[in-house]
C-alpha positions as CSV (number, residue, x, y, z in Angstrom):
1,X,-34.4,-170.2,53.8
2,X,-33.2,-173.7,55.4
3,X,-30.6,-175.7,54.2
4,X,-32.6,-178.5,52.8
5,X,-34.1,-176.2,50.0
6,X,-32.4,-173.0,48.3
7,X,-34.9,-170.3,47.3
8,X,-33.5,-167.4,45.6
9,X,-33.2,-164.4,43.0
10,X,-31.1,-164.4,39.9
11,X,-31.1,-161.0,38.4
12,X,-30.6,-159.8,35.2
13,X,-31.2,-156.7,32.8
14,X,-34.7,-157.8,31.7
15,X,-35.8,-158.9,35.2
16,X,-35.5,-161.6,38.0
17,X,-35.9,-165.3,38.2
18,X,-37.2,-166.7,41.7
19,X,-35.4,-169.8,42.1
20,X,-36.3,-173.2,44.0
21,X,-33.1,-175.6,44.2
22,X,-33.8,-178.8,45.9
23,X,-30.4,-179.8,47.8
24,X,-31.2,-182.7,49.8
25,X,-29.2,-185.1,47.8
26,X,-29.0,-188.4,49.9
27,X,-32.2,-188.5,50.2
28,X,-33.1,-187.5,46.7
29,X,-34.5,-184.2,47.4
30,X,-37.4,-185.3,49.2
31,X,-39.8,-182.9,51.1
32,X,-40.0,-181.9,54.5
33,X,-42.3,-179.9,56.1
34,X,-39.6,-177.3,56.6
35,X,-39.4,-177.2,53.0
36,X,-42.2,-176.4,52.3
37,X,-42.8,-173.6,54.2
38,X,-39.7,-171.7,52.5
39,X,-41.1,-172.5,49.0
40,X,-44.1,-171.2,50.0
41,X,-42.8,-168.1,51.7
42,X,-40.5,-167.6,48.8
43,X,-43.2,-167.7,46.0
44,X,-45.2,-165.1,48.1
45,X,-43.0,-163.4,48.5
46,X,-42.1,-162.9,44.8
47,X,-45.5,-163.1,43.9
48,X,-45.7,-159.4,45.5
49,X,-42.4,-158.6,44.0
50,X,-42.4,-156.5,40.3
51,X,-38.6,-157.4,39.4
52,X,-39.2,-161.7,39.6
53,X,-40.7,-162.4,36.2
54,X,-40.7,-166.2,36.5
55,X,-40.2,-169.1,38.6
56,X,-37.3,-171.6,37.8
57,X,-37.8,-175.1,40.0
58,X,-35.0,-177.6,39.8
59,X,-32.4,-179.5,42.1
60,X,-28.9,-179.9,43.0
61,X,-26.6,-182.6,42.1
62,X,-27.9,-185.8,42.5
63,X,-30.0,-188.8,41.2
64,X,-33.1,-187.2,41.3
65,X,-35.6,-184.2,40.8
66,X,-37.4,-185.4,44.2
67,X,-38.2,-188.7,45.1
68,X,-41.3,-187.4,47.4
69,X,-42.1,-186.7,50.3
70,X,-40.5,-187.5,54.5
71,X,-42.7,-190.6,54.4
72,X,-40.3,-191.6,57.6
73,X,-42.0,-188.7,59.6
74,X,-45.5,-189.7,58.3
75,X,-44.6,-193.0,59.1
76,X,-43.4,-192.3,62.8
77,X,-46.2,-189.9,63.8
78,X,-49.1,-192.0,62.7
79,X,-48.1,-194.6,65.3
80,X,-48.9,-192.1,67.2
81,X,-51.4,-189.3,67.0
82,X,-50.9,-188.4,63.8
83,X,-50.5,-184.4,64.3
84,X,-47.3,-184.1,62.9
85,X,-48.4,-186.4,59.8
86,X,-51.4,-184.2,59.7
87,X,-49.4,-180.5,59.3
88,X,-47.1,-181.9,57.1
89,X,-49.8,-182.8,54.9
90,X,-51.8,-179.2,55.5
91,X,-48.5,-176.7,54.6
92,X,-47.7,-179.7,51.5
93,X,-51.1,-179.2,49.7
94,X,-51.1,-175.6,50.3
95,X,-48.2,-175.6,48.3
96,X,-49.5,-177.8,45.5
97,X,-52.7,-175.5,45.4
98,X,-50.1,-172.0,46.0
99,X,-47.8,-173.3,42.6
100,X,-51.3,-174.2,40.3
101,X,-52.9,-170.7,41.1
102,X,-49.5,-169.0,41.0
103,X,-49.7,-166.5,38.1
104,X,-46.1,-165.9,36.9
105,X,-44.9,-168.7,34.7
106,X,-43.1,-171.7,36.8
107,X,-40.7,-173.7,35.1
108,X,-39.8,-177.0,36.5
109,X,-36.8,-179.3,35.4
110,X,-38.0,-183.0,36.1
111,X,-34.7,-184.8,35.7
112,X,-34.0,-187.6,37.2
113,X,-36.4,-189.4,39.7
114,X,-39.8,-187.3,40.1
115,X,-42.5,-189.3,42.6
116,X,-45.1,-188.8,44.7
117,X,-44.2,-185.1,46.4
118,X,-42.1,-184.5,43.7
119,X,-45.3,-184.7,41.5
120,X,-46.7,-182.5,43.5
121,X,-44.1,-180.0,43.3
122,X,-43.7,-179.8,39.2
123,X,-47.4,-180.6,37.7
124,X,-49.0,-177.2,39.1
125,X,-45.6,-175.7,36.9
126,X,-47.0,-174.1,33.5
127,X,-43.6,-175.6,32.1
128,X,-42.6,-178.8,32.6
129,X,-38.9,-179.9,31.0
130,X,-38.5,-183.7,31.2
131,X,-35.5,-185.3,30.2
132,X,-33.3,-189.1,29.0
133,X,-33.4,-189.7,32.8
134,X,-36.6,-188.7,33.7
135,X,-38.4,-191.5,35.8
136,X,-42.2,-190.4,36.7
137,X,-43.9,-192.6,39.2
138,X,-47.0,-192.4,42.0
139,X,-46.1,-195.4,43.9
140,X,-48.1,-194.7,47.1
141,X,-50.3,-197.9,46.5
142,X,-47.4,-200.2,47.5
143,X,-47.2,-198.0,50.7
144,X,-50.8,-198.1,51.7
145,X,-51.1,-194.5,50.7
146,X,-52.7,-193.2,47.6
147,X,-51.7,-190.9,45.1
148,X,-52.4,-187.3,46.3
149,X,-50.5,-184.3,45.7
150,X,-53.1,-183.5,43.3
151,X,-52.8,-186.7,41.8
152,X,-56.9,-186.7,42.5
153,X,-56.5,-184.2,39.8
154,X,-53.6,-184.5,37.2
155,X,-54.1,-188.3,36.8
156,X,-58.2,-188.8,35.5
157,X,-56.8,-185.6,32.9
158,X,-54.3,-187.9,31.0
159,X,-55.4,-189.4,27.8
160,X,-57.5,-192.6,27.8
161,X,-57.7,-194.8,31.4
162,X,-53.7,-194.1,32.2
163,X,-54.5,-192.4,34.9
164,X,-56.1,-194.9,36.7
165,X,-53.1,-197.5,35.3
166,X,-50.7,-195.4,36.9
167,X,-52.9,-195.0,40.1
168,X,-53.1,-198.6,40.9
169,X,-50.0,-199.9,40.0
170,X,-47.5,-197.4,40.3
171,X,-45.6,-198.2,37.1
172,X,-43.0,-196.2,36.2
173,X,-42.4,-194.4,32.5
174,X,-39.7,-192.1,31.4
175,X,-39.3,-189.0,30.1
176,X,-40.3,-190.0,26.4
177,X,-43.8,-191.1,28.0
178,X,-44.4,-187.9,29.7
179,X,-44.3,-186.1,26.6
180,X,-46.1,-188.7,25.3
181,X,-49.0,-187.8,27.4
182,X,-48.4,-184.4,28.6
183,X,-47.0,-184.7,31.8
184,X,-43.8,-182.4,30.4
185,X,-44.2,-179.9,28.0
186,X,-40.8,-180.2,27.0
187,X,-37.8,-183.4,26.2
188,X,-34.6,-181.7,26.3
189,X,-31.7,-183.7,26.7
190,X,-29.8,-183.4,30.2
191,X,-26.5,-182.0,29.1
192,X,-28.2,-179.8,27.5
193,X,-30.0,-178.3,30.7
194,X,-26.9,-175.8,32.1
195,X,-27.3,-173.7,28.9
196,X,-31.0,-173.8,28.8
197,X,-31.2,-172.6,32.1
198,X,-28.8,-170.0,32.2
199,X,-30.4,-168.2,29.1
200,X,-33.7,-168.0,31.1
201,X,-31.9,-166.7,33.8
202,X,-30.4,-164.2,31.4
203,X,-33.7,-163.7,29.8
204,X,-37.2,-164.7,31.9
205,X,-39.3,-162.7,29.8
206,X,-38.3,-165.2,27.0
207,X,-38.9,-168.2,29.0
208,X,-41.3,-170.0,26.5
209,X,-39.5,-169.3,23.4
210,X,-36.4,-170.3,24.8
211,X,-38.5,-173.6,25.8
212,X,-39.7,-174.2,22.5
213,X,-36.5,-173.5,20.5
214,X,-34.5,-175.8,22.6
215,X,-36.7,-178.8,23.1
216,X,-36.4,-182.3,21.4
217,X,-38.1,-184.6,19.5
218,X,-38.3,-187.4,22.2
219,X,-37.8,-190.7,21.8
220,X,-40.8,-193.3,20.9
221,X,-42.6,-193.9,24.0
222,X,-42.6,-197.4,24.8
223,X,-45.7,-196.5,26.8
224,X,-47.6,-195.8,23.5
225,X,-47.6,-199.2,22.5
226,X,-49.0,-200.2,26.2
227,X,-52.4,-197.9,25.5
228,X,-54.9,-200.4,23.8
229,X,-54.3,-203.0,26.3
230,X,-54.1,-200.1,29.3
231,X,-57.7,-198.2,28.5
232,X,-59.1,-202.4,27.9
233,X,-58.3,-203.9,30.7
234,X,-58.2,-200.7,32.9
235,X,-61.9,-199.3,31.4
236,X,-63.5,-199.5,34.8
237,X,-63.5,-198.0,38.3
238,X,-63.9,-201.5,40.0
239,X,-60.9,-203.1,41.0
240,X,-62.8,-206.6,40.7
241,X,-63.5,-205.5,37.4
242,X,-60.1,-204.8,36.4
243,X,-58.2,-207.6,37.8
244,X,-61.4,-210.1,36.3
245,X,-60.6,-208.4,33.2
246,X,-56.7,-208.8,33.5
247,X,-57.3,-213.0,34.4
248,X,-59.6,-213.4,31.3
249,X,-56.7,-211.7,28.9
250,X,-54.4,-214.0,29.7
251,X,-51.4,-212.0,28.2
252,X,-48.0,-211.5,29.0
253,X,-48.5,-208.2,29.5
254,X,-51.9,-208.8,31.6
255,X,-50.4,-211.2,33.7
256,X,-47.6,-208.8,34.6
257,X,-50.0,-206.1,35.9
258,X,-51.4,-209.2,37.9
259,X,-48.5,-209.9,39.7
260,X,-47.4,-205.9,40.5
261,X,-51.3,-205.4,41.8
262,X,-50.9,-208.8,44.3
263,X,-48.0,-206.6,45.8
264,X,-50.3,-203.3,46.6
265,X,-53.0,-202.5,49.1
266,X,-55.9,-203.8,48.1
267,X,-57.6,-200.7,50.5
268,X,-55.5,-198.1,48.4
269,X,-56.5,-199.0,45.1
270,X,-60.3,-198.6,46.1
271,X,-59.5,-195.8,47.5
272,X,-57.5,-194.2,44.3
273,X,-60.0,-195.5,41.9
274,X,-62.9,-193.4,43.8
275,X,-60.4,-190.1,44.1
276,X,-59.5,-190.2,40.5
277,X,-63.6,-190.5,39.9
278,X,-64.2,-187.6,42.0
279,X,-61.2,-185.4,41.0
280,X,-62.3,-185.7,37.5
281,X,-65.5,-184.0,38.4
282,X,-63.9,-181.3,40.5
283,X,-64.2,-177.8,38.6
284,X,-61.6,-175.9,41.2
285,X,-57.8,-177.4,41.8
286,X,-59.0,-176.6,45.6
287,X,-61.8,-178.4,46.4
288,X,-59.5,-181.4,45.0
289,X,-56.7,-181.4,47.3
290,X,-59.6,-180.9,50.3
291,X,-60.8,-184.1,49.3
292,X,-57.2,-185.6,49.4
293,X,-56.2,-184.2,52.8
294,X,-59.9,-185.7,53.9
295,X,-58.4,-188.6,52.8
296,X,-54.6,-188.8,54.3
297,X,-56.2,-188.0,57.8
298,X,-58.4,-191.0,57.7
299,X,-56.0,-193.2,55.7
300,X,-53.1,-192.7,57.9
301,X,-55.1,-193.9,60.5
302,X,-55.5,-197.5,59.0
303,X,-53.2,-200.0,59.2
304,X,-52.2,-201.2,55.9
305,X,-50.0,-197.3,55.8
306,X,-47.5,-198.1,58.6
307,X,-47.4,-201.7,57.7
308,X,-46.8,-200.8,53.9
309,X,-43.9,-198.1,54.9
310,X,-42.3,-201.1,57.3
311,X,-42.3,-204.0,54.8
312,X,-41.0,-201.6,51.4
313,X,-39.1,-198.2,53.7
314,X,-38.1,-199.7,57.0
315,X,-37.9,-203.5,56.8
316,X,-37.1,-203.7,53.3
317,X,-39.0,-207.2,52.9
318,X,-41.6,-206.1,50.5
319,X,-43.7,-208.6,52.3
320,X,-46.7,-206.4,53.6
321,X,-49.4,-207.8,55.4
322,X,-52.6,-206.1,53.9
323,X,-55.9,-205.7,56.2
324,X,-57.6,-206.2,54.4
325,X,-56.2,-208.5,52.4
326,X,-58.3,-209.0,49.5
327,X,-60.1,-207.0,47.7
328,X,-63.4,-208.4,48.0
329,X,-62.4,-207.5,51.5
330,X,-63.0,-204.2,51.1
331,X,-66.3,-202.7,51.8
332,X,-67.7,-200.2,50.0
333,X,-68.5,-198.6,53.8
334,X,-64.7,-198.7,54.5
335,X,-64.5,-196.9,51.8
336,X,-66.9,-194.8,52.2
337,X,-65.7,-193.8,55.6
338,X,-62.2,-193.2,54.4
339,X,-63.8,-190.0,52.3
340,X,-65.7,-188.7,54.9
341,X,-65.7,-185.3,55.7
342,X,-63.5,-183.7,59.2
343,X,-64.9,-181.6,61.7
344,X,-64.7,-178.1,60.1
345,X,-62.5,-177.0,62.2
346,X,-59.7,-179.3,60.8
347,X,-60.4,-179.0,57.2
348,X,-58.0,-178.1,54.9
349,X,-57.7,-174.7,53.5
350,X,-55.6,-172.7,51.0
351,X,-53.4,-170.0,52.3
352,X,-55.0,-167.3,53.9
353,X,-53.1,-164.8,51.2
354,X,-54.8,-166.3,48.1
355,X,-58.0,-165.1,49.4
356,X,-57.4,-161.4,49.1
């Protein structure tokens, strides 16, 4: 228990719900380490517990779900030697992995902002409620990081070549998209959410048919009329390719993904065009977020991270200097290198409890 997250038991006469209640408001819930060891202890420690049925995940007042993670501590330790970046990163993707494997049904309410961590906190759910003021986002190319979280893994699943839209430009879509395309399993409306949740807290073992007789028909998603020109222009895993394919459109709409790509790492999109690849072909939601945490060590190390998290977090100037700067810049052996396996000994590895 901290005060940054609220993990408890709501009991009732046909069992118990473990709830997670984000309450870091002012900084829109958004993960720290310390975090994420309580959700972690909490959901062993229910795991092992007969009364908790089910798994409610949702936040306090606020704007926001969870915005992601304490890219600010990231940030600070990879100017140095990266350690604390490093753990944070270890316990956060055990708890990604802990949450997909969990076998009691999780429920999470995505209201409000839901990026980066906050992805990886509510995908691994078996329930996903999104809402009117649901806005779902992997952003990390702007920041010289990539989508992880299990984004390796959740993104190359979504219909057509979204995933890899998503991936590179961090565009945003609401809650009517996510139904669109799976990301929820569930548009309910947010007024609506109070009731909702206190009848599953009266009732866990009725958790899905309370779901499914209270969601909505969503709205049209706008994102649907995006999805011709999206799996087009997007169809390949080469960046060239896709911004060659974007210049020779010559739409509106093409030139608009132009501009938002000029603002990201060129590094980071080659780098989360090769993880979705590889996450596709991963059979095991474990060997997937080794592969990202492979990743974050390396690409924490390189400079286009801390210079991305100064110009768009610290600075505010949005006027990164990329290093590379081009894409063409970018050589297949940087990339290569950026995938590369650790010593063993600094691996990453699911709890210890999960293998019993």
């Amino acid at each position: 228990m901290t005060e940054q997250v609220l993990t408890f038991t709501e009991s009732s006469a046909n069992g118990a719900v473990g709830r997670i209640r984000l309450n870091r408001p002012k900084a829109i819930h958004a993960l720290t380490p310390e975090m994420c060891h309580a959700i972690n202890d909490a959901l062993l420690a229910w795991a092992d517990d007969d009364s908790v049925v089910a798994v409610m995940i949702d936040h306090e007042e606020g704007r926001g779900f969870c915005a992601g993670g304490d890219i600010a501590l990231i940030a600070n330790s990879a100017k140095g030697d990266c350690k604390e970046a490093e753990a944070f990163f270890h316990v956060e993707y055990r708890m990604n992995h802990l949450l997909f494997v969990y076998e009691k049904p999780i429920v999470a309410f995505i209201d409000g902002i839901v990026m980066g961590g906050g992805v990886g906190l509510s995908l691994p759910a078996r329930y996903r409620v999104a809402t009117e003021r649901t806005t779902f986002a992997m952003p990390e190319t702007g920041i010289g990081l990539f989508p992880d979280v299990g984004g390796g893994w959740f993104l190359p699943r979504l219909p057509g070549r979204i995933g890899a839209w998503l991936a590179a430009t961090g565009a945003r879509i609401d809650g009517a998209d996510c139904s669109a395309i799976g990301l929820a399993t569930h548009y309910i409306a947010s007024d609506r959410l109070d009731a909702v949740k206190a009848r599953i807290l009266a009732d866990p073992t009725g958790l899905r048919e309370i779901l499914d007789e209270q969601t909505e028909t969503p709205p049209p998603s706008k994102l649907a009329t995006q999805r011709d020109a999206i799996d087009r222009l997007f169809a390949t895993d080469r960046y060239e390719d896709i911004l060659a394919a974007l210049q020779a459109d010559g739409s509106e709409w093409a030139d608009k993904q132009l501009s938002i790509l000029a603002t990201k790492s060129p590094q980071t999109i080659k780098v989360a065009l090769r993880q979705l690849v590889e996450g596709a072909a991963f059979t095991d939601f474990a060997d997937n977020m080794a592969n990202e945490y492979r990743l974050a060590c390396h690409v924490i190390r390189r400079p286009d991270f801390i210079e991305g998290v100064r110009a768009v977090i610290f600075d505010k100037d949005n006027a990164p200097c990329w290093n590379p700067a081009t894409p063409e810049a970018v050589s297949d052996a940087m990339i290569d290198s950026l995938f590369a396996p650790l010593p063993p000994e600094n691996e990453w590895t699911p709890l210890p409890q999960l293998a019993r």
